[in-house]
N, C-alpha and C positions, 0 to 999 in steps of 0.2 A: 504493500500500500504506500510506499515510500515513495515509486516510478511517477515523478509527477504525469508522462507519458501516458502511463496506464491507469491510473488513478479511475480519470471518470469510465473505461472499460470495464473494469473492476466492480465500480460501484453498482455500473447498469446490472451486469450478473448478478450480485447479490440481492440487488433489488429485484430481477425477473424472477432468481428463486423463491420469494415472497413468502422467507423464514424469518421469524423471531430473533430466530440465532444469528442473522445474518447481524443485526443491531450492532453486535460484541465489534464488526470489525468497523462498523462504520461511524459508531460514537467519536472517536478521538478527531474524526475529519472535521467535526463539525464546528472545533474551537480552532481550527490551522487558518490560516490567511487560504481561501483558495480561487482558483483561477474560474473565470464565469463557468468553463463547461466542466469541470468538478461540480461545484456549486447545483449547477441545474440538473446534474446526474444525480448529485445527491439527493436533493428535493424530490425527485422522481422514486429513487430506490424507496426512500420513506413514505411515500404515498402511495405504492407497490405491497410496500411491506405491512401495513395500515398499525391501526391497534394502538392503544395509550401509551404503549412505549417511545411507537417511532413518534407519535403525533407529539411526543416532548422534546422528542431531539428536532425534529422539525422545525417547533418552536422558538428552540435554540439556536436555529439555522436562520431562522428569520429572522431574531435579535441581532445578529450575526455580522447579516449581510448587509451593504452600503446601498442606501435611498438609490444612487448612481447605480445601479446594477438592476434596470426595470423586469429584463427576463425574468432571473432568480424571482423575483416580488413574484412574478406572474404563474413560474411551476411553481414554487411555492400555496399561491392559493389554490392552483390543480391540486396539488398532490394533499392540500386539507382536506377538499370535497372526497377525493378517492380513496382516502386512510379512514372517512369515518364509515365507510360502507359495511359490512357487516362482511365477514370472510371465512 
């Protein structure tokens, strides 16, 4: 998770897999300075992954992110509507 390269590839996977467990790897990203397509990979993986865990790290992702970053705002509020669905 270090490859800034692979970062948001990584993230999309764990997010497709739409585990709980996936959370474990993707917590720590979400306090690092990251680059917009991290960021909107992230927002995605956790709206994938739904459920009160990720919807707090999301949270965190949105306190996070810079007003200047409008994508990020906007998967952001995607991935709220899609994380509260029922799974």
């Amino acid at each position: 998770m270090n490859e800034p390269n692979a970062q948001a590839t990584l993230v999309e996977v764990i997010g497709a897999l739409g585990l709980n467990e996936g959370l474990v790897w993707l917590e720590p990203l979400v306090d690092r300075s990251l680059d917009e397509d991290v960021a909107l990979s992230l927002a995605g993986a956790f709206g994938e992954i739904g459920g009160p865990d990720a919807m707090t790290l999301l949270a965190r992702l949105e306190a996070a992110t810079p007003p200047s970053l409008d994508a990020v705002h906007e998967e952001i509020a995607i991935a709220k509507e899609v994380g509260k669905r029922d799974r």
